[in-house]
Every structure is written in structure tokens, then in C-alpha cells.
C-alpha positions in Angstrom: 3.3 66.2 -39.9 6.7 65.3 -41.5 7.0 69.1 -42.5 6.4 69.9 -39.1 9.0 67.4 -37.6 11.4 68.9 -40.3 11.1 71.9 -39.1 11.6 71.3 -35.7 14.8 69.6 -36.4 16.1 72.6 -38.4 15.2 75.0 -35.7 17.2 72.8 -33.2 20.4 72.1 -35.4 20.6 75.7 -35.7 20.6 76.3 -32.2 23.0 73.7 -31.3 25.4 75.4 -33.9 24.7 79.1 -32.0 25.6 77.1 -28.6 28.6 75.8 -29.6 29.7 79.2 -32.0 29.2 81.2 -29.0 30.8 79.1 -26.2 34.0 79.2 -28.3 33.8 82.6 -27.9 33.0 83.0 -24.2 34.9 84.8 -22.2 34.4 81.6 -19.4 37.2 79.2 -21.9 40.4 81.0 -19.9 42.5 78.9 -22.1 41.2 81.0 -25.3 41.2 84.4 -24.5 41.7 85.1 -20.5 45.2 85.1 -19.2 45.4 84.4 -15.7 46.7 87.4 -13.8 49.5 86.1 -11.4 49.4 87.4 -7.9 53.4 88.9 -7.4 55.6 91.1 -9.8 58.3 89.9 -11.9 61.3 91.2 -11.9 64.1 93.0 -9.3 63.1 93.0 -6.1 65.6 93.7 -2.8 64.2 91.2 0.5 65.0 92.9 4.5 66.0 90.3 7.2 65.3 91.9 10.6 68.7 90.5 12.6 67.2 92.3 16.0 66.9 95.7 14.7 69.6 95.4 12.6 68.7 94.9 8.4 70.1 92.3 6.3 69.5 93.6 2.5 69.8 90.8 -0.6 68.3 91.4 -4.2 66.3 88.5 -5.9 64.5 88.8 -8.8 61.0 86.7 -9.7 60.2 85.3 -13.2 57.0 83.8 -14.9 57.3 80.1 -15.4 53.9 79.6 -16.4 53.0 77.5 -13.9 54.5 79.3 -11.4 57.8 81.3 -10.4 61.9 80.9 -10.6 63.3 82.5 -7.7 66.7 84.1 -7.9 68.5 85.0 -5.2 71.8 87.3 -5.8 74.9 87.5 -3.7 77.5 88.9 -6.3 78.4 86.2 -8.8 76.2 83.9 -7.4 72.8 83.0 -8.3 70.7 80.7 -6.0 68.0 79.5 -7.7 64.3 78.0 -6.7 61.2 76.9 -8.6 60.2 75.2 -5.0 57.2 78.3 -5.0 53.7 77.4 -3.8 50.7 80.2 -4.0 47.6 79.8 -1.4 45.1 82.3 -1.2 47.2 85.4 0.4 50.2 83.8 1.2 53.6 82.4 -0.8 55.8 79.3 0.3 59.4 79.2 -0.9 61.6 76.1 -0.1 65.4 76.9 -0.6 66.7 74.8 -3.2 69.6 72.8 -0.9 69.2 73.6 2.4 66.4 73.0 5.2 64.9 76.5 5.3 62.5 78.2 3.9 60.6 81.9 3.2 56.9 82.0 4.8 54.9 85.0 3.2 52.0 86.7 3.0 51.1 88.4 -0.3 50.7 92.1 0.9 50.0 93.1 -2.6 51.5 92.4 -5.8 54.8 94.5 -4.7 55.1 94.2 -1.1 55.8 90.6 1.0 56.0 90.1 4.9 56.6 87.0 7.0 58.9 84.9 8.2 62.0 82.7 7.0 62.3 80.0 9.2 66.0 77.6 9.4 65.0 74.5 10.3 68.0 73.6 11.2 68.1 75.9 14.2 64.3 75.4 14.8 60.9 77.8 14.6 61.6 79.7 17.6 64.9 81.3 15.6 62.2 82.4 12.4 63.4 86.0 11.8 61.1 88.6 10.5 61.3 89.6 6.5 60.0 92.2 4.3 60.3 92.0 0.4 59.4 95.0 -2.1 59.4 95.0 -5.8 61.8 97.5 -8.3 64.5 98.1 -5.6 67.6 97.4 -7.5 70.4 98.5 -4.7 71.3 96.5 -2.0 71.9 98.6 0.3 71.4 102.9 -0.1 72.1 103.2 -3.9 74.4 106.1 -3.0 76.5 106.9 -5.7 79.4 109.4 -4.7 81.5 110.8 -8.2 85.0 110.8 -6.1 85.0 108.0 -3.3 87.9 106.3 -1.8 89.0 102.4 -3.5 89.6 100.2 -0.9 89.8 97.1 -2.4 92.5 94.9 -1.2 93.7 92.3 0.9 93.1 92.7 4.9 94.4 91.4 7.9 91.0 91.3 9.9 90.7 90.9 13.6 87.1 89.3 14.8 86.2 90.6 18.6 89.8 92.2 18.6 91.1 92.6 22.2 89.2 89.6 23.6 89.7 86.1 24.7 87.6 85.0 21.5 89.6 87.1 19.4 90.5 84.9 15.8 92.2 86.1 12.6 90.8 86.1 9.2 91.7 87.6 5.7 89.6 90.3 4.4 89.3 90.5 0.3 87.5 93.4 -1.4 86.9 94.2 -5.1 85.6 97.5 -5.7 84.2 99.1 -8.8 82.6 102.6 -7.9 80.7 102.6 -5.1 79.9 98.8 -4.9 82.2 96.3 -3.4 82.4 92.6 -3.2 84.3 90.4 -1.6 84.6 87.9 1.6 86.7 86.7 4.4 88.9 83.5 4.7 89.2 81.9 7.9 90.9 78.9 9.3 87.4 76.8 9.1 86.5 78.2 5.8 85.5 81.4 4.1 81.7 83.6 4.4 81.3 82.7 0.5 80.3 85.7 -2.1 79.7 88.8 0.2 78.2 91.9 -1.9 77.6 95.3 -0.8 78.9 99.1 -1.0 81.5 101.7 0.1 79.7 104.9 0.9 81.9 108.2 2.2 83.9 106.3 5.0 81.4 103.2 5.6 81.2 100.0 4.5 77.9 98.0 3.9 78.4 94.1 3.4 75.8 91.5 3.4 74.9 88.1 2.1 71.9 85.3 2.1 72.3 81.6 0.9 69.9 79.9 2.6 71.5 78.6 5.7 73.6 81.9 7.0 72.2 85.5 7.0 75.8 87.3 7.4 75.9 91.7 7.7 78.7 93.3 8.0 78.9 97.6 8.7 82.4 99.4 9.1 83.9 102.8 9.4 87.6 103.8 7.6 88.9 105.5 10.4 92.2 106.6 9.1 94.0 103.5 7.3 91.8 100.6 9.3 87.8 99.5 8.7 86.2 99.3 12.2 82.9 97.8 12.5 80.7 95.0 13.3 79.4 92.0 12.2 75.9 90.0 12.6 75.2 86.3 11.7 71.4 85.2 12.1 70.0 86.3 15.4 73.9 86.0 17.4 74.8 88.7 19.1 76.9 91.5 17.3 80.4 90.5 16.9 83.1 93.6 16.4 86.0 93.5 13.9 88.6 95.6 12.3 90.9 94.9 9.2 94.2 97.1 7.9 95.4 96.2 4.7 98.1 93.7 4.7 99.0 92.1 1.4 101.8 89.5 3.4 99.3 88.7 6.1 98.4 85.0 5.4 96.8 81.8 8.2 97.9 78.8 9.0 97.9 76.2 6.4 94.7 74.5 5.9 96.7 71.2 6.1 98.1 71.8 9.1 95.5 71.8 11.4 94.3 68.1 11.7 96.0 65.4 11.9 96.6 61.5 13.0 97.2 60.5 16.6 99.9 58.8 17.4 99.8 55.3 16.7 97.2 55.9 13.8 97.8 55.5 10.1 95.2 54.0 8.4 91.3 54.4 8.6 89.1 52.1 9.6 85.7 53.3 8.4 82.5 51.1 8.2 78.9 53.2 7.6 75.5 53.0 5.9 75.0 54.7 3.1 71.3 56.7 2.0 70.0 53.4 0.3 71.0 51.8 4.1 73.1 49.7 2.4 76.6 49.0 4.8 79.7 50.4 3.3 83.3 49.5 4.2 86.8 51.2 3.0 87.9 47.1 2.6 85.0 46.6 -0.3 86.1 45.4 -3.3 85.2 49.0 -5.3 87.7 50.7 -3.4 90.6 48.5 -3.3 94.0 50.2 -4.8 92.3 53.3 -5.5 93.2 56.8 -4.1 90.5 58.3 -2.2 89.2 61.3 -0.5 86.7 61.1 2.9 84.4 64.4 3.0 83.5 65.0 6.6 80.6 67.7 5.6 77.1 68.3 6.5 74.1 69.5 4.7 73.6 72.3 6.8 77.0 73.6 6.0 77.3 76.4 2.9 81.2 75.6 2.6 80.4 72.1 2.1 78.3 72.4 -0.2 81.5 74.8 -2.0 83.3 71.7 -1.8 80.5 69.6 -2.8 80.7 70.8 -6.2 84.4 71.1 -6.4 84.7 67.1 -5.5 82.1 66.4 -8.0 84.1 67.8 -10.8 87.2 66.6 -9.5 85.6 63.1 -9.6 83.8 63.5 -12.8 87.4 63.9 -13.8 89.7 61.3 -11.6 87.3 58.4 -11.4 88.6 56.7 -14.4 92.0 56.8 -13.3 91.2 55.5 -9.9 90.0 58.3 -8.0 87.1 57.7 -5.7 85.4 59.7 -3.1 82.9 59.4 0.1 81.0 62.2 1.4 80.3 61.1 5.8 77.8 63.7 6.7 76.9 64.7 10.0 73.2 66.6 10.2 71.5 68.2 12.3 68.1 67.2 11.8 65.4 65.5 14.4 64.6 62.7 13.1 66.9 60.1 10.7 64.5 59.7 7.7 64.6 63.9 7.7 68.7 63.7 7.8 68.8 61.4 5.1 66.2 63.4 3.3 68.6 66.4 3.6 71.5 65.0 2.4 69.8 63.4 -0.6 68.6 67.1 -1.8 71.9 68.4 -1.8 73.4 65.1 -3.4 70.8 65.6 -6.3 70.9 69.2 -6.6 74.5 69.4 -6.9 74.4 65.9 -8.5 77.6 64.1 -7.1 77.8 60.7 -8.1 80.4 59.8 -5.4 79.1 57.5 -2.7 77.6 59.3 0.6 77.7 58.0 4.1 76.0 58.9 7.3 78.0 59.8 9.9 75.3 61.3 12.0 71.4 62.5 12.2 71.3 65.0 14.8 73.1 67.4 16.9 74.0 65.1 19.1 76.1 62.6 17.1 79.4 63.8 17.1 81.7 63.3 13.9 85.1 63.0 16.4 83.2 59.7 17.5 83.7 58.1 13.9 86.9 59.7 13.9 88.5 58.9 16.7 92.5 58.9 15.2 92.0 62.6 14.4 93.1 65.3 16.8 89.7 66.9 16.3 87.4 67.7 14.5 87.9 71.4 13.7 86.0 72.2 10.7 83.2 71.2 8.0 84.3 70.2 5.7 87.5 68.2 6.4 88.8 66.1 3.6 91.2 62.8 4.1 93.3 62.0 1.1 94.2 58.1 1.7 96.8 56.5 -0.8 96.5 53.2 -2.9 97.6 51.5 0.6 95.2 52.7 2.8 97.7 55.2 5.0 96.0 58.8 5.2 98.6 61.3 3.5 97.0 64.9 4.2 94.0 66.4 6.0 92.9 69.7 4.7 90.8 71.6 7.2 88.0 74.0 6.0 87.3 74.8 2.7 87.7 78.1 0.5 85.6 78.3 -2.1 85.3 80.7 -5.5 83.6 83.6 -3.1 87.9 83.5 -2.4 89.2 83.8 -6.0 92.7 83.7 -6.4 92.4 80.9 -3.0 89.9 78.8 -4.5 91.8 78.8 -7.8 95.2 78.1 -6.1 93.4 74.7 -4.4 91.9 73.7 -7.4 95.4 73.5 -8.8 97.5 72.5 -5.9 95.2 69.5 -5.7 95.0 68.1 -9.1 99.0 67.7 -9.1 98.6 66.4 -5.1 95.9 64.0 -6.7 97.8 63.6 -10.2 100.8 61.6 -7.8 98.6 60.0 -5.8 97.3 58.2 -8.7 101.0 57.7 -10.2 102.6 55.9 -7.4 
């Protein structure tokens, strides 16, 4: 009988031992020997944004994070970047990493992508039809032309020349071979990094942050570009530019100003904790500081965003501070707040931020009411040690500008440098 029993127990030892030998080795434990296959190439890829008809090319690239994917999104030097990625069943989410917008996909097959990227900020009914496709490298036509004409340059640019909305701006173009970057600076601010090519006599511009979906197309018809240019879903707008390397705009810190009978600024606001914030606290006593009227909506604020976050990283210490009063334009409060949290953390400022306003409707001139308007997001107030409010800077250009964006940057730091000596 024991024999028997022995036996028994033998026979089922050595069976438990084959079980467990051979579910090691099953091809069921993924996390042994089966990689997962991930739905989407990585890699290049170049994205289509139907502006009614017309195509708005940008190059991204996709790359294995394992989980999930990094998003890059290329306008010249810049690189927009997004990890905000869900995958369900056929279809791919992608939440833009600062502002309210996003990509809605469906997974044609692992190169090809179609849906919709919706703006919240404008609303579904302005969702614009996209395509994406995988290994496209060029931008545009990839055309590559051994003798072709350099206009790189500085223009003076006309927008709906020969009109009552006619406005100047200044066109800047770098180009090596056949690809050209560049932007344009206006009086409100500039279009940021603009990337595209110069083909035979035309010109092929375009760029994607998020927020704006700008194309431009031009012909050189003798010594002057003649074209026209698409934002979002607007209506085509035309333009033309001539080189002009004395043509300049008004100075930003012209354009706003106190008035009369206005000196000082009385400002009193909550901040995102809902926590009441005056000018007359204690913090900001004897200090020099600098009121951002921006919005989270707005791709030159968040230019400028940046650039006051180094600026304070910097001044603080020496009695620098800084408020940020955003206006949004969001439907509902806790969704404005939200917004202006992202971009506060993605940028991470550390300079106090106020709201100014949740939606459309609330109007920054309101909180404002010593300026002569409001022309621009940004605007930026620099207020002395005493209170009085020494310069108002209208717009913003940021490093899409170059040689502008490097001149403010200087200019400032000496403007802020005797601010803080006096």
C-alpha cells in the first residue's frame, strides 16, 4: 500500500515539474518571449490639413515609448512635443501638449491616418479634415532644382494689398537650397517658425502648433512674391512682399498707452488656487514688475511665456516680479482655469497667474480700463518700484524672428537692469 501511495506521489511531483517547465516556456507568458506588435509606424511621417480644398503639409515623426508613443511635431527649429497618445481599437487620440486641441484618428493601417483635428477653442463645428502617411520626409513636393533663385531676405509685405483691410508686416526668409524658412512680424506679433520651400518661381510656406494652421503659396513675378495666405478655415487672404532691407513697423512700445489722468494700476484678481491677489500685497511692494495680458489660446503668448520665465528665473532675486492676467476663451470657468494651468506647468513659470477672464465674452479692456486699448496678446506693463507704469510693449516677437527676438531679449534686460537700480 505505502509503495503504491509512493508511487503515486512520484508520478504527480513529476508532472507538477512538466506543468510548470512547460508554462515557462509557453508562448501565452507575452512578457517572456512575445513582443507586442504596436498598431502605427515609427518614424517620419508628413500630416495634410484640408483648409477647404486647400492642403496644409507639417512633418512629425512617432517614437516607441513602450507604453505608448512621443509625438513630434516639426515646424523648422521647433519641436512640439506629445506623449498625451491614447490607442482604442481602430482609432488614435492625441491631446496637444499646451493648447485646447486635439488630433481624432482612425488607424487606417499601420501607415495611413484619417480624421479630424478639432480646436476647442473655436468649437467642433470648425474640426478640419486630416490625413497622415508614414515615410514622407518633404513637406511639401520634395522638388529639388540644381540652379534655383535665393530669395532669402527681408520683405516689406502687404496683407489684402489695395483694400480697406490692407496692414503691413515684415517678411523674413532663410534659404538653403530649395527649402526656406522663415516668418512674418506684424504689429500684434509674429506667425512663429514658418517652414517650407522655393520651387522654380513659387513659394510654399506652412506651419502647425496646435492652436493656428497657417499656409502660405506665392509666385516671384519679376522682383515681388504674390500670393495668398490661409489661416484655419478663414477665407483666403492675398499678399505680396518686395524686398526691403529699411522697411521697419511701428515700435512695439508705441502702440498702447495710459489715458490721460492714469498713472498707476489698480489691479485686484483671483489667482488659479482662487486665492484674491492685489498689486498693494506685501510680496510686491518696492519691486519692479511686469503685468502679462496673454491668453492660453494665444501661440505668441506662450513665446513670451517662456521668455518671462527665464527672465524671472533670473530677476526675481533682485526684485523682479511678474503676473501673467489671462483672458480665455473657454465655456465654462473650471475648463479656463484648467487651460491656463497646462500651459503654466508645461512651460513651468513660477510667476503668479491671474484670471482676467473665462470666455469670449469677458473683455481684457474691462480690467484695463486706463489703456487706450487693448490691441494685442500679449501686452506687457512694466510698473516701477513706485507703482507708475513706465512702458507698454504691444505684441510679442518671438525666436521664429531671430535677429528681433534677440534684439528684445537684450533691450529688455538693460530696460529691466535700471528699473531695478533706481
Amino acid at each position: 500500500m505505502q509503495k503504491t501511495i509512493k508511487k503515486f506521489l512520484n508520478k504527480l511531483v513529476t508532472l507538477l515539474i512538466a506543468l510548470i517547465l512547460f508554462s515557462c516556456k509557453s508562448p501565452m507568458n507575452k512578457d517572456v518571449t512575445i513582443e507586442e506588435k504596436l498598431p502605427i509606424s515609427t518614424g517620419i511621417w508628413k500630416m495634410e490639413l484640408d483648409l477647404n480644398g486647400e492642403s496644409l503639409p507639417f512633418n512629425f515623426t512617432f517614437q516607441e515609448l513602450r507604453p505608448g508613443y512621443l509625438m513630434t511635431i516639426i515646424n523648422a527649429e521647433e519641436r512640439i512635443k506629445t506623449d498625451e497618445i491614447k490607442i482604442i481599437d481602430d482609432s488614435i487620440f492625441i491631446k496637444l501638449p499646451v493648447f485646447d486641441s486635439e488630433f481624432e484618428l482612425t488607424i487606417v493601417d499601420s501607415n495611413h491616418l484619417s480624421g479630424y483635428w478639432i480646436n476647442h477653442y473655436k468649437g467642433e463645428a470648425k474640426k478640419i479634415n486630416v490625413k497622415a502617411s508614414f515615410g514622407e520626409s518633404n513637406r511639401f513636393s520634395g522638388t529639388v532644382e540644381q540652379f534655383m533663385q535665393d530669395i532669402s531676405g527681408k520683405y516689406e509685405v502687404t496683407f489684402s494689398p489695395n483694400s480697406e483691410k490692407a496692414s503691413k508686416a515684415i517678411g523674413l526668409f532663410k534659404q538653403t537650397n530649395n527649402e526656406i524658412q522663415g516668418t512674418f512680424a506684424t504689429e500684434t506679433g509674429d506667425y512663429r517658425h514658418l517652414h517650407g520651400e522655393f520651387v522654380k518661381d513659387s513659394l510654399f510656406l506652412s506651419t502647425f502648433d496646435g492652436s493656428h494652421a497657417y499656409l502660405f503659396k506665392a509666385k516671384l513675378i519679376g522682383n515681388q512674391l504674390i500670393g495668398h495666405f490661409w489661416s484655419g478655415l478663414s477665407p483666403k487672404v492675398p499678399w505680396e512682399a518686395t524686398i526691403n532691407n529699411s522697411f521697419e513697423l511701428r515700435s512695439p512700445d508705441s502702440l498702447t498707452f495710459l489715458k490721460e489722468g492714469y498713472g498707476k494700476l489698480n489691479l485686484e484678481l483671483s489667482n488659479l488656487e482662487n486665492q484674491l491677489i492685489r498689486l498693494t500685497d506685501e510680496r510686491y511692494k518696492n519691486k519692479v514688475i511686469i503685468v502679462q495680458i496673454m491668453g492660453s489660446w494665444c501661440p505668441n503668448c506662450l513665446d513670451e511665456t517662456h521668455y518671462l520665465s527665464d527672465l524671472y528665473n533670473q530677476y526675481q532675486p533682485k526684485g523682479l516680479e511678474v503676473i501673467a492676467v489671462a483672458f480665455e476663451r473657454s465655456r465654462t470657468k473650471d475648463k479656463a482655469i484648467e487651460n491656463v494651468k497646462r500651459l503654466q506647468s508645461k512651460v513651468g513659470a513660477k510667476y503668479e497667474f491671474l484670471m482676467g477672464g473665462y470666455t469670449f465674452e469677458d473683455k481684457a479692456i474691462n480690467t484695463f480700463p486706463m489703456l487706450n486699448h487693448i490691441m494685442s496678446y500679449p501686452t506687457a506693463l512694466f510698473i516701477d518700484k513706485k507703482g507708475v507704469i513706465r512702458k507698454i510693449h504691444t505684441g510679442f516677437y518671438g525666436p521664429g524672428t531671430g535677429i528681433y527676438f534677440e534684439n528684445f531679449k537684450k533691450e529688455t534686460a538693460l530696460y529691466v537692469d535700471s528699473l531695478l537700480k533706481e
